[in-house]
PDB file with SEQRES, HELIX, SHEET and CRYST1 records, atoms N, CA, C and O in Angstrom:
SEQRES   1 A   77  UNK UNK UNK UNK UNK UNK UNK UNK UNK UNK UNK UNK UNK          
SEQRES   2 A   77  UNK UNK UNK UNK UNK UNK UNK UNK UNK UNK UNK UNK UNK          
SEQRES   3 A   77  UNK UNK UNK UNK UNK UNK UNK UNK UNK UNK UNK UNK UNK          
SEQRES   4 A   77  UNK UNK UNK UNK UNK UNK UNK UNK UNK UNK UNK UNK UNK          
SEQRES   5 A   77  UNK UNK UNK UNK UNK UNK UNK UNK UNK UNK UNK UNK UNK          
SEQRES   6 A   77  UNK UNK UNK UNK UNK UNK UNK UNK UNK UNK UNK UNK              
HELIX    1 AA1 UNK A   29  UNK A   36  1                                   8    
HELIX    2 AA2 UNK A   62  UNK A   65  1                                   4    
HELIX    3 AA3 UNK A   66  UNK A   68  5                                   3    
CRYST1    1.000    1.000    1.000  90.00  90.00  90.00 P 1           1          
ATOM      1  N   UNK A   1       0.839  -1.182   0.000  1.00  0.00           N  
ATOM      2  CA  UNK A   1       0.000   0.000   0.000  1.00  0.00           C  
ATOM      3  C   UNK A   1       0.887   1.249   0.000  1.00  0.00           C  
ATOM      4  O   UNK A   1       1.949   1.337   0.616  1.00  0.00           O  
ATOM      5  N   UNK A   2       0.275   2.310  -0.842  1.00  0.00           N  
ATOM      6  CA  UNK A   2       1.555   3.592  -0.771  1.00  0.00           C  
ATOM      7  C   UNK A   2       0.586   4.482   0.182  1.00  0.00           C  
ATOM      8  O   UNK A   2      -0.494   4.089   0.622  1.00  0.00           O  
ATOM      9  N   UNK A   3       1.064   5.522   0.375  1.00  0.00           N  
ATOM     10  CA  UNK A   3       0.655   6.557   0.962  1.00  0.00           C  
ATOM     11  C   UNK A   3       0.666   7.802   0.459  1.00  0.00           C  
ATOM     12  O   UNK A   3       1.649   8.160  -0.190  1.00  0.00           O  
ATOM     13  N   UNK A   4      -0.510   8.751   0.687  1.00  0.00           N  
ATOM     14  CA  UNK A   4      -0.771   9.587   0.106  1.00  0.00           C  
ATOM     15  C   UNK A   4       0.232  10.999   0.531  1.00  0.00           C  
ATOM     16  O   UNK A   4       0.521  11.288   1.692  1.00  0.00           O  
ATOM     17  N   UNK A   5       0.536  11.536  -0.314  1.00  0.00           N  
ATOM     18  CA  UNK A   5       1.738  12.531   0.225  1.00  0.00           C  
ATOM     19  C   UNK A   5       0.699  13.606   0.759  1.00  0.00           C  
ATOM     20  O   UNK A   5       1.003  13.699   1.948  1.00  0.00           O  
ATOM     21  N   UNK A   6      -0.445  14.536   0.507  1.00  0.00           N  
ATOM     22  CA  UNK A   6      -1.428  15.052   0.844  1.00  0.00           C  
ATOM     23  C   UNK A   6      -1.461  15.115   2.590  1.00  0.00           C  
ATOM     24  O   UNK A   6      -0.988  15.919   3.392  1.00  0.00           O  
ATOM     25  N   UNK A   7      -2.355  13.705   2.760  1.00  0.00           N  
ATOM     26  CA  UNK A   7      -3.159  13.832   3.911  1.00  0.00           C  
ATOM     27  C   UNK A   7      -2.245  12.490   4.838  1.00  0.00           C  
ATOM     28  O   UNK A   7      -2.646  12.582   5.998  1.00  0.00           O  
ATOM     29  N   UNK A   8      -1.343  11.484   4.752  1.00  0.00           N  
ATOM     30  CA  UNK A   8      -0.368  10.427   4.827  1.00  0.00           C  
ATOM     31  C   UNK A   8      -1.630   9.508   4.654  1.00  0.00           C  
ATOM     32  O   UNK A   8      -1.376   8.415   5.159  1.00  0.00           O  
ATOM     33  N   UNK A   9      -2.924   9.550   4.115  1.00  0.00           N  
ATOM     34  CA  UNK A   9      -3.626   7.745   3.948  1.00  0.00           C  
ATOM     35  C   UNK A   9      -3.086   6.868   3.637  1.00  0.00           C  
ATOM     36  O   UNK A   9      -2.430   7.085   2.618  1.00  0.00           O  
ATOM     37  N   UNK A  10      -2.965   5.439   4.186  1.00  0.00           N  
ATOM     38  CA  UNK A  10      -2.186   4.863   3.711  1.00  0.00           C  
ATOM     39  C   UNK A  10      -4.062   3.995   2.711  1.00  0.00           C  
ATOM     40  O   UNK A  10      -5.222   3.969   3.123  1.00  0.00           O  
ATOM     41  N   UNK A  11      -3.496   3.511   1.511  1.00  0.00           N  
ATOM     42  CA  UNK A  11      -4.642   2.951   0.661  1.00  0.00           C  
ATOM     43  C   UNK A  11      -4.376   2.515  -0.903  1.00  0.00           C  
ATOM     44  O   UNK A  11      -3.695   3.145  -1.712  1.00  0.00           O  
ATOM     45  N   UNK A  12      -5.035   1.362  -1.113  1.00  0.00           N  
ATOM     46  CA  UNK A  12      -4.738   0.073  -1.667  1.00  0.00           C  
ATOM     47  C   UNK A  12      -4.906   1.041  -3.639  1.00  0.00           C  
ATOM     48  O   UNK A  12      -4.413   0.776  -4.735  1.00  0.00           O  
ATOM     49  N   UNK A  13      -5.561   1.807  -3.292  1.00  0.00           N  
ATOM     50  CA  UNK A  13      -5.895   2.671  -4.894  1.00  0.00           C  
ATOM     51  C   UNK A  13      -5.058   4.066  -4.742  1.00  0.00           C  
ATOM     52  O   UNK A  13      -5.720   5.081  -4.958  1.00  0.00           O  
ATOM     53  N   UNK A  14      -3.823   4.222  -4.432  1.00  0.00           N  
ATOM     54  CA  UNK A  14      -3.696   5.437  -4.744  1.00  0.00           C  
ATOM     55  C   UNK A  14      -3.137   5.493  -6.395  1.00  0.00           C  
ATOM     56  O   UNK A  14      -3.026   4.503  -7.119  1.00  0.00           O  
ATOM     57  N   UNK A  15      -2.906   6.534  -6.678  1.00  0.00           N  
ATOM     58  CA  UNK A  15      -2.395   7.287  -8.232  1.00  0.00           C  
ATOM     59  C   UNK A  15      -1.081   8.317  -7.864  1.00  0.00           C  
ATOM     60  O   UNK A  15      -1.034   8.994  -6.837  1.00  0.00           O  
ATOM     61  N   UNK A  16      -0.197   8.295  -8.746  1.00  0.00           N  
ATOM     62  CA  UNK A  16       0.682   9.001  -9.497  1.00  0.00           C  
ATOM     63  C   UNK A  16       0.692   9.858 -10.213  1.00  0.00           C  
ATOM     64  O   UNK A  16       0.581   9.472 -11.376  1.00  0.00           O  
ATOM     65  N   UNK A  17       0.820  11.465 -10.039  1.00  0.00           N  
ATOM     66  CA  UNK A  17       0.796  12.352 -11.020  1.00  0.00           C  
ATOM     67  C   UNK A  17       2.397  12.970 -11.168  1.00  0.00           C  
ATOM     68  O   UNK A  17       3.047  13.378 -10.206  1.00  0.00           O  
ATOM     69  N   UNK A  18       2.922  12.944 -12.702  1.00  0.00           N  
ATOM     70  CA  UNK A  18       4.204  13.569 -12.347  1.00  0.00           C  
ATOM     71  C   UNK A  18       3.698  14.534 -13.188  1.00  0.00           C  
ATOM     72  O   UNK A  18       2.814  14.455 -14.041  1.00  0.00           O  
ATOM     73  N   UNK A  19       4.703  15.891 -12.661  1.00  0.00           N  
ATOM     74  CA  UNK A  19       4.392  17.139 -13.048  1.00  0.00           C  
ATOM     75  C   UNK A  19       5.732  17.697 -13.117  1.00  0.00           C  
ATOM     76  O   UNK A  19       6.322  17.912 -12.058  1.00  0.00           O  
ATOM     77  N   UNK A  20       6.415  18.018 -14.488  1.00  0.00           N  
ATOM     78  CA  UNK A  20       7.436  18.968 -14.631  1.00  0.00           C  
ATOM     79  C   UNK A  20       8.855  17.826 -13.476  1.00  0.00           C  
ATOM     80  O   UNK A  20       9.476  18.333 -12.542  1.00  0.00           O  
ATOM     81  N   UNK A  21       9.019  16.337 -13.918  1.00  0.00           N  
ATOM     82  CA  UNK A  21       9.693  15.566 -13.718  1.00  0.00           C  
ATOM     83  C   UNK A  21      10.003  15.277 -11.901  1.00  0.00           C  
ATOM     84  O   UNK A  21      11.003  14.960 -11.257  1.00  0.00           O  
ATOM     85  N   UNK A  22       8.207  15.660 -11.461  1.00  0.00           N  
ATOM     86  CA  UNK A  22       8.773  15.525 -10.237  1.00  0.00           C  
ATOM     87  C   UNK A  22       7.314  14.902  -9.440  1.00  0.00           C  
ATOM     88  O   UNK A  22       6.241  15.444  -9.175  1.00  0.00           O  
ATOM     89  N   UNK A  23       7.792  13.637  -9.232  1.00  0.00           N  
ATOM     90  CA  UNK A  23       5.943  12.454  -8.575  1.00  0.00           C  
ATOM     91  C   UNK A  23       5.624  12.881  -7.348  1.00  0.00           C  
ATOM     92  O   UNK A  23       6.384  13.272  -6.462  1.00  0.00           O  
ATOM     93  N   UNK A  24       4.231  12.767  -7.343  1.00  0.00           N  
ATOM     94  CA  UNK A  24       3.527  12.597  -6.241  1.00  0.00           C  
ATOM     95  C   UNK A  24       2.633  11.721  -6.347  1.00  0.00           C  
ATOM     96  O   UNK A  24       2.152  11.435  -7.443  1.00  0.00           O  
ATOM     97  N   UNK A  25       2.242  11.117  -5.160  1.00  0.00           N  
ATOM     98  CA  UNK A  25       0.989   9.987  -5.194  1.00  0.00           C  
ATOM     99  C   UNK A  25      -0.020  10.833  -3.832  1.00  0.00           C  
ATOM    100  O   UNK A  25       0.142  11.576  -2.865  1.00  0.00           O  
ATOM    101  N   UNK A  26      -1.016  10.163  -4.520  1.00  0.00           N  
ATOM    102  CA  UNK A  26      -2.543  10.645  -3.817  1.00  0.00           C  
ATOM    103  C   UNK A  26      -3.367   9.940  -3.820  1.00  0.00           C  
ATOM    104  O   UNK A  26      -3.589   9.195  -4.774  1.00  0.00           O  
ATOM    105  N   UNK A  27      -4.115   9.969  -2.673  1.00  0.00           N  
ATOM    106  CA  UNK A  27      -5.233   9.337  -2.699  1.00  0.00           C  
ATOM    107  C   UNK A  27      -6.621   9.380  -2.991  1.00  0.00           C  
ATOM    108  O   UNK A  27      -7.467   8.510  -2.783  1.00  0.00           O  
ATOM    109  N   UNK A  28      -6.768  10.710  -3.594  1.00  0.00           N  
ATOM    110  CA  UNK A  28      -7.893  10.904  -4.215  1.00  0.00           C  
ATOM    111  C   UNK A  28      -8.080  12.382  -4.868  1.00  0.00           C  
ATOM    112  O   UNK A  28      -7.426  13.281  -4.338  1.00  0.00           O  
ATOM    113  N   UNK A  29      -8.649  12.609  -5.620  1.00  0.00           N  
ATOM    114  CA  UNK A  29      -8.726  14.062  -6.842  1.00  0.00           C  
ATOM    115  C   UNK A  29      -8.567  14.975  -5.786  1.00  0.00           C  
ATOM    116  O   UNK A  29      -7.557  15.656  -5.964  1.00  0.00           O  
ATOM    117  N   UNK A  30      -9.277  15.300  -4.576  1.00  0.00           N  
ATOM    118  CA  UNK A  30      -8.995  16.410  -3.713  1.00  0.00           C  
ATOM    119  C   UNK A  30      -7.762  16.432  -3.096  1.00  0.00           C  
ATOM    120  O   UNK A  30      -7.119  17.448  -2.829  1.00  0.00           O  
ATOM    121  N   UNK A  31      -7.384  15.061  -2.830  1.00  0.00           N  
ATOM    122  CA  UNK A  31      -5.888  15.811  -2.714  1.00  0.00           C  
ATOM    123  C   UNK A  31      -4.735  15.978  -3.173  1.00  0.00           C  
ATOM    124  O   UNK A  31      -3.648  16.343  -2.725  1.00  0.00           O  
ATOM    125  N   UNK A  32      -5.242  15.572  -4.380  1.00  0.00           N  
ATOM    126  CA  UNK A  32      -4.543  16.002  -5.898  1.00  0.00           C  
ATOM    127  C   UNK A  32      -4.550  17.651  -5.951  1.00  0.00           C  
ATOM    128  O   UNK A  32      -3.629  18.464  -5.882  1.00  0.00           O  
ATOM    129  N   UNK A  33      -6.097  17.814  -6.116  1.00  0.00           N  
ATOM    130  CA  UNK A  33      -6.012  19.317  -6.383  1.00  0.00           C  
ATOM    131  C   UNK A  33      -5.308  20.246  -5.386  1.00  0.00           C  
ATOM    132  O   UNK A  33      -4.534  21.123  -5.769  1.00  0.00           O  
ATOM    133  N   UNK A  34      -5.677  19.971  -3.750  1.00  0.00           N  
ATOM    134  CA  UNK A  34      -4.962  20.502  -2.504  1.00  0.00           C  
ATOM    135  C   UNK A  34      -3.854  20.883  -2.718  1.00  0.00           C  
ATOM    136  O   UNK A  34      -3.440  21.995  -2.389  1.00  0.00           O  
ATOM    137  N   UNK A  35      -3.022  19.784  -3.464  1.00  0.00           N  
ATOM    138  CA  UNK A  35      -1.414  19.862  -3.688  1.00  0.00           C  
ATOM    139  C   UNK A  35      -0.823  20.276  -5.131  1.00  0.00           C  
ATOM    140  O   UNK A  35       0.403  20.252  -5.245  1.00  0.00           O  
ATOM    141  N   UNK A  36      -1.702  20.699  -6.377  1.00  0.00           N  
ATOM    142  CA  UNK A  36      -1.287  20.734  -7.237  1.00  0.00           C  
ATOM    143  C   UNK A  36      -2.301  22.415  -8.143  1.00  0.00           C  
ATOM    144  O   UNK A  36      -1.843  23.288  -8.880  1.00  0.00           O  
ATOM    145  N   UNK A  37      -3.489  22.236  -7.696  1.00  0.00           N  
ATOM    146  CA  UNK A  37      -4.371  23.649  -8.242  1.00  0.00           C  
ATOM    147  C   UNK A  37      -3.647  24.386  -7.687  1.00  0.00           C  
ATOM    148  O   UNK A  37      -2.960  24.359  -6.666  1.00  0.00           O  
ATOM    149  N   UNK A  38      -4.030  25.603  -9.076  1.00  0.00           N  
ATOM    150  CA  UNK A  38      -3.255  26.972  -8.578  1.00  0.00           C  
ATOM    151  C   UNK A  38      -4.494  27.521  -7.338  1.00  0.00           C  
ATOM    152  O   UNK A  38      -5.453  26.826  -7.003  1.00  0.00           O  
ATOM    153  N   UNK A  39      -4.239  28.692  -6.876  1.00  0.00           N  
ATOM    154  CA  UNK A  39      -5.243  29.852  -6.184  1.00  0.00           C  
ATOM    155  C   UNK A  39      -5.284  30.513  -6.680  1.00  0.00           C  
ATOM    156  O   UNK A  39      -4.386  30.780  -7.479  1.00  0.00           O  
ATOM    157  N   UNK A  40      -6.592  31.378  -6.506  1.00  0.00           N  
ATOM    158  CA  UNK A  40      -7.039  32.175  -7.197  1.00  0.00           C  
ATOM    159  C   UNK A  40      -6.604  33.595  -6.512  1.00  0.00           C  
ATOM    160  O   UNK A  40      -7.111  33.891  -5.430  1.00  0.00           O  
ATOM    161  N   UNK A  41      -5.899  34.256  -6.983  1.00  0.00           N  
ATOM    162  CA  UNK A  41      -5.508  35.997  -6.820  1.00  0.00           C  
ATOM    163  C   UNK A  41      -6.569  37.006  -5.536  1.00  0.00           C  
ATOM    164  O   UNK A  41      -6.480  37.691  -4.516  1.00  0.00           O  
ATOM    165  N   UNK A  42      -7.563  36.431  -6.562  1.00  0.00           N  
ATOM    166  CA  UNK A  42      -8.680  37.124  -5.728  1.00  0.00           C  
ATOM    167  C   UNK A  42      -9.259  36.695  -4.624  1.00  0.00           C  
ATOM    168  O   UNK A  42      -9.130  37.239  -3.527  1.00  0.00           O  
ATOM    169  N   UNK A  43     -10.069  35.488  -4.901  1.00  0.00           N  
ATOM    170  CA  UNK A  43     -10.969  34.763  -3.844  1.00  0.00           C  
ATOM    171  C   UNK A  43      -9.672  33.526  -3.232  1.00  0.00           C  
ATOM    172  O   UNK A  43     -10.123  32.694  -2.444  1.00  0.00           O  
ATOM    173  N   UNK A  44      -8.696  33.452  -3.451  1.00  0.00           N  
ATOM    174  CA  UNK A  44      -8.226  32.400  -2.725  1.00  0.00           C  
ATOM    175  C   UNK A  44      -8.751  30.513  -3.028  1.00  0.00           C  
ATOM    176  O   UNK A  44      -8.142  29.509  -2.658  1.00  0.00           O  
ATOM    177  N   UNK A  45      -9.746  30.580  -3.624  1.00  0.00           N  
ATOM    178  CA  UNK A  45     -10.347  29.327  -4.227  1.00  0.00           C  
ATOM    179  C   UNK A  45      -9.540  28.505  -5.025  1.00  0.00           C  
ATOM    180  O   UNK A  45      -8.641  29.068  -5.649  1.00  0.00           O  
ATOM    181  N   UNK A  46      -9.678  27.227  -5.143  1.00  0.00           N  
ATOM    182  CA  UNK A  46      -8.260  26.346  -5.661  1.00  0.00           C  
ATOM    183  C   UNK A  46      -8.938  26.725  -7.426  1.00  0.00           C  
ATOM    184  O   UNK A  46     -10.080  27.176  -7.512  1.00  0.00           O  
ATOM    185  N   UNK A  47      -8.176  26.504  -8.589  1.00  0.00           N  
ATOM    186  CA  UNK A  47      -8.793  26.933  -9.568  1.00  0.00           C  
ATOM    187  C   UNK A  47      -8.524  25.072 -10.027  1.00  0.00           C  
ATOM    188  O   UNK A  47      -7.485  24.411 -10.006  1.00  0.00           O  
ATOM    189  N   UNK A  48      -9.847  24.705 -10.384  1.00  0.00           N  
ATOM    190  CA  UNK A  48      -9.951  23.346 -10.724  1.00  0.00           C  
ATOM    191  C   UNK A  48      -9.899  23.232 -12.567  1.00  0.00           C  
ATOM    192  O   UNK A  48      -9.245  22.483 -13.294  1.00  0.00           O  
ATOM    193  N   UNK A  49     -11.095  24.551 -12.953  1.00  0.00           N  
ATOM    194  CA  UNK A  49     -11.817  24.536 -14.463  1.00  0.00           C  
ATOM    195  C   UNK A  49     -10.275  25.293 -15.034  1.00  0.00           C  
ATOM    196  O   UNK A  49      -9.135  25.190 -14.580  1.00  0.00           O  
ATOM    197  N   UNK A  50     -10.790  26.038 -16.159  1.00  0.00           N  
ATOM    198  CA  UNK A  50     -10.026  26.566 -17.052  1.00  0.00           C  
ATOM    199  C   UNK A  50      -8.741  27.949 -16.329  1.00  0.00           C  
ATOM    200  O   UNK A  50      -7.537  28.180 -16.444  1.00  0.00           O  
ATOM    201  N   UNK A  51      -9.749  28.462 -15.707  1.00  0.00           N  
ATOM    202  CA  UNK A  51      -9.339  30.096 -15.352  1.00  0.00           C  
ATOM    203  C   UNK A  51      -8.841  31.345 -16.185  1.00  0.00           C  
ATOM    204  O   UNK A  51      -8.915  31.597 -17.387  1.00  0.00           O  
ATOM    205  N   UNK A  52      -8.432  31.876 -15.365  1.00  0.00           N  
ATOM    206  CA  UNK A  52      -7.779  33.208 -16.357  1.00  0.00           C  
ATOM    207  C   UNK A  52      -6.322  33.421 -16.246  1.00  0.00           C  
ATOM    208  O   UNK A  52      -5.653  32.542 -15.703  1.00  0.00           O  
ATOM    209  N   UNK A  53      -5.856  34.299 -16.619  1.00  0.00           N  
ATOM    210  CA  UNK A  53      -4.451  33.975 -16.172  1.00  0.00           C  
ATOM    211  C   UNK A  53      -4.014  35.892 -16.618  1.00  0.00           C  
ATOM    212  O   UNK A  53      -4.645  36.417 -17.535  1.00  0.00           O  
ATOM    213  N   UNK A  54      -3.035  36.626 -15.930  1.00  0.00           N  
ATOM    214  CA  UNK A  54      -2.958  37.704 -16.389  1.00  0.00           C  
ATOM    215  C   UNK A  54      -1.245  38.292 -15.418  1.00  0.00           C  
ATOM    216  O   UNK A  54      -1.138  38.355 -14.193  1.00  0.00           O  
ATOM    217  N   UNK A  55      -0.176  38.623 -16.410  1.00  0.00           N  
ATOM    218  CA  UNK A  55       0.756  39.021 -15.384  1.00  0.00           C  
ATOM    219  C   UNK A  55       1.313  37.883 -14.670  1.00  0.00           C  
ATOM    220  O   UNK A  55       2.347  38.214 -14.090  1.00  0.00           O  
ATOM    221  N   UNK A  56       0.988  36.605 -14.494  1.00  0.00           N  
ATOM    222  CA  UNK A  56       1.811  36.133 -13.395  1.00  0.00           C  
ATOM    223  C   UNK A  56       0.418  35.804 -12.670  1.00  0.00           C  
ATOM    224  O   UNK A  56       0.361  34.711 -12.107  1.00  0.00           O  
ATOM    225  N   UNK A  57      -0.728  36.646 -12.622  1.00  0.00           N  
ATOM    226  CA  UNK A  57      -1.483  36.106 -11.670  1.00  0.00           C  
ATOM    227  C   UNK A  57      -2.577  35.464 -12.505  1.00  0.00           C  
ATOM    228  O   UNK A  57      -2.967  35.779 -13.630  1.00  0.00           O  
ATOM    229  N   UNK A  58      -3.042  34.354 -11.582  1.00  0.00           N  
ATOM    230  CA  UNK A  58      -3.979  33.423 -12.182  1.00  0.00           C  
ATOM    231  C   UNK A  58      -5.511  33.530 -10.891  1.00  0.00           C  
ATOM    232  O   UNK A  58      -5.667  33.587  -9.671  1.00  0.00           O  
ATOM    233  N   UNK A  59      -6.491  33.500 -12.342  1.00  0.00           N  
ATOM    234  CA  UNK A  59      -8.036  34.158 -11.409  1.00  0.00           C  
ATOM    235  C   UNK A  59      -8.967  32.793 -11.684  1.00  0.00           C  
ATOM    236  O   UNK A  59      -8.954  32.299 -12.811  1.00  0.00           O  
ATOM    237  N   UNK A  60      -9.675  32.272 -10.745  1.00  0.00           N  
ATOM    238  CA  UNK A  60     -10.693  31.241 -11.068  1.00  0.00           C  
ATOM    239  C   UNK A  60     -11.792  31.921 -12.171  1.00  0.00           C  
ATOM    240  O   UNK A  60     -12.661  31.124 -12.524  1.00  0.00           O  
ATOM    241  N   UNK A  61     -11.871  33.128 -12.702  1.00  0.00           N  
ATOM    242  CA  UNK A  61     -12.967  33.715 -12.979  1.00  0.00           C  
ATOM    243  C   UNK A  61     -12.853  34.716 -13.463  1.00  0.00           C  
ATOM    244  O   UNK A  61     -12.145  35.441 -12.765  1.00  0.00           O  
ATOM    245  N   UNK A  62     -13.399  35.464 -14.879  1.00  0.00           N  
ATOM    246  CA  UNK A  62     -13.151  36.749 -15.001  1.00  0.00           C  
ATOM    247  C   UNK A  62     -13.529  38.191 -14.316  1.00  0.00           C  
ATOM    248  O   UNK A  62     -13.098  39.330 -14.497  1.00  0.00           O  
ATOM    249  N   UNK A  63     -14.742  37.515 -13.262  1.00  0.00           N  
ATOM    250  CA  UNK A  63     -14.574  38.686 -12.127  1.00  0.00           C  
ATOM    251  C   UNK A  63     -13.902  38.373 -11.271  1.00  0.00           C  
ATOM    252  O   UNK A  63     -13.436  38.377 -12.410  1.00  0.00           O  
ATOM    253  N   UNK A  64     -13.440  38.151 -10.623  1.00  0.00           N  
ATOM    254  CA  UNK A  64     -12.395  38.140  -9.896  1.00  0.00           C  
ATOM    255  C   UNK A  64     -11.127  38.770 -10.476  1.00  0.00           C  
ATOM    256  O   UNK A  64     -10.429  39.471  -9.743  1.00  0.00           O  
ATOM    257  N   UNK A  65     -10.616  38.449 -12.422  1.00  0.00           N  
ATOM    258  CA  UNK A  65     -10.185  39.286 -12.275  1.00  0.00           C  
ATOM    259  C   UNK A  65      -9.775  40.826 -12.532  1.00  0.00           C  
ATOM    260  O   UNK A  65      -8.808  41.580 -12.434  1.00  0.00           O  
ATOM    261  N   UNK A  66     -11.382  40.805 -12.996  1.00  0.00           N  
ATOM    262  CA  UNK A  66     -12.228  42.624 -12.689  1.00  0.00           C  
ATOM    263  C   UNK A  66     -11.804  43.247 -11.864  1.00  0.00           C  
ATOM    264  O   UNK A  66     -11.527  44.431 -12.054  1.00  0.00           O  
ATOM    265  N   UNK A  67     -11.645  42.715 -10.832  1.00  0.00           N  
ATOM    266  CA  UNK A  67     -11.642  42.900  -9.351  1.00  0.00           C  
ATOM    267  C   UNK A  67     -10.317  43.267  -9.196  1.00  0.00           C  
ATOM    268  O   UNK A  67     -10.117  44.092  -8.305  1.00  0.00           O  
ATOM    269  N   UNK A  68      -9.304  42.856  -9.856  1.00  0.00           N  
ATOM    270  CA  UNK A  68      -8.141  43.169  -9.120  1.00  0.00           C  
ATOM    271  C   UNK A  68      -7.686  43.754 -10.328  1.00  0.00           C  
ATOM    272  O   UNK A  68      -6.492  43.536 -10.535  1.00  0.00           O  
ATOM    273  N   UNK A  69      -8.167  44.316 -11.044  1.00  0.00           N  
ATOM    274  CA  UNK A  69      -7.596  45.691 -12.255  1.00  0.00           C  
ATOM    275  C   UNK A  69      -6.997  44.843 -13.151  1.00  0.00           C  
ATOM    276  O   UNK A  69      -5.799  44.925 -13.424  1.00  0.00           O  
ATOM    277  N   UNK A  70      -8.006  43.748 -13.795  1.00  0.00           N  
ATOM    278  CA  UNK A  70      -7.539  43.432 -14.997  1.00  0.00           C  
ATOM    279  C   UNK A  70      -9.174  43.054 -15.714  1.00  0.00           C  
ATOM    280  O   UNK A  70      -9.798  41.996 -15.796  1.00  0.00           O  
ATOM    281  N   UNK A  71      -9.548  44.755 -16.255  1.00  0.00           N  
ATOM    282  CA  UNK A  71     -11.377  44.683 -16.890  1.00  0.00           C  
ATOM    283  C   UNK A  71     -11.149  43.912 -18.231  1.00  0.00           C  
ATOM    284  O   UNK A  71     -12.263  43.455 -18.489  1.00  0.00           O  
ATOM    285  N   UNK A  72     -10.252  43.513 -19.257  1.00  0.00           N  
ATOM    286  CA  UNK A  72     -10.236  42.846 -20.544  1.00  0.00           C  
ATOM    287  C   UNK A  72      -9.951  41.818 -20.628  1.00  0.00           C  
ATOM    288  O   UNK A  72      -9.468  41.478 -21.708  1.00  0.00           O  
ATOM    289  N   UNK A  73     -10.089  40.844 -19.604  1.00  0.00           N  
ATOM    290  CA  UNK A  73     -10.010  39.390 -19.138  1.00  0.00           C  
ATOM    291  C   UNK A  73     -11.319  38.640 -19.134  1.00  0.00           C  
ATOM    292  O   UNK A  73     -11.997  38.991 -18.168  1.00  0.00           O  
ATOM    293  N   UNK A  74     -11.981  37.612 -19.977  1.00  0.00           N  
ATOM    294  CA  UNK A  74     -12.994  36.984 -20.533  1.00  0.00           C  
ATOM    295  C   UNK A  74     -13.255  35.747 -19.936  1.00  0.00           C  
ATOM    296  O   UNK A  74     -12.309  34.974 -20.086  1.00  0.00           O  
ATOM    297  N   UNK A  75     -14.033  35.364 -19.421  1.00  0.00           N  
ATOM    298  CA  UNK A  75     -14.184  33.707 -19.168  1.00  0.00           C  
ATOM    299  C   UNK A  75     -13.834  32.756 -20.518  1.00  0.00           C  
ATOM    300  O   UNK A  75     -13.961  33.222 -21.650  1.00  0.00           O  
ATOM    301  N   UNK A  76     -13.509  31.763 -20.346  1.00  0.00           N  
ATOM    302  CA  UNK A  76     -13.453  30.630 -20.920  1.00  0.00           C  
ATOM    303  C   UNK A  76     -14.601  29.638 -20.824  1.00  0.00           C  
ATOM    304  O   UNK A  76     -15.020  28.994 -19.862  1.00  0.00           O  
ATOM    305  N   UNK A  77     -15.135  29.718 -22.557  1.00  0.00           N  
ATOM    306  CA  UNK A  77     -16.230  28.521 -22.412  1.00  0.00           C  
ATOM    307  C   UNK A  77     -16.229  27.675 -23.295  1.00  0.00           C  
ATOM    308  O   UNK A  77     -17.028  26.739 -23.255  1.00  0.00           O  
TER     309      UNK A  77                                                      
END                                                                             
């Protein structure tokens, strides 16, 4: 059984994500995302969907990043 680097579960299904030549294992999508979604600039929210991205900073949402003085930033659909 491996263990989840996240939360330490130890469990019979975990997964492997390598990212930019460097593994982690998890035990389930949330604590995949916990350890790997960006945050959002504004609201702090893990960004799961598409997002925005502007400067360096990355927004779950195009208000949000209205909000922080970037008005020509569009959702993704």
């Amino acid at each position: 059984m491996a263990t989840c680097d996240t939360c330490g579960n130890e469990y019979d299904k975990t997964f492997t994500i390598t990212r930019n030549g460097q593994s982690a294992v998890f035990d389930s999508f949330e604590c995949a995302i916990t350890a790997l979604a960006p945050v959002c600039t504004h609201c702090s929210c893990r960004i799961v969907g598409h997002g925005v991205e502007a400067r360096g900073d990355f927004f779950c949402c195009a208000h949000c990043a209205h909000e922080e003085g970037y008005p020509a930033l569009v959702d993704h659909v």
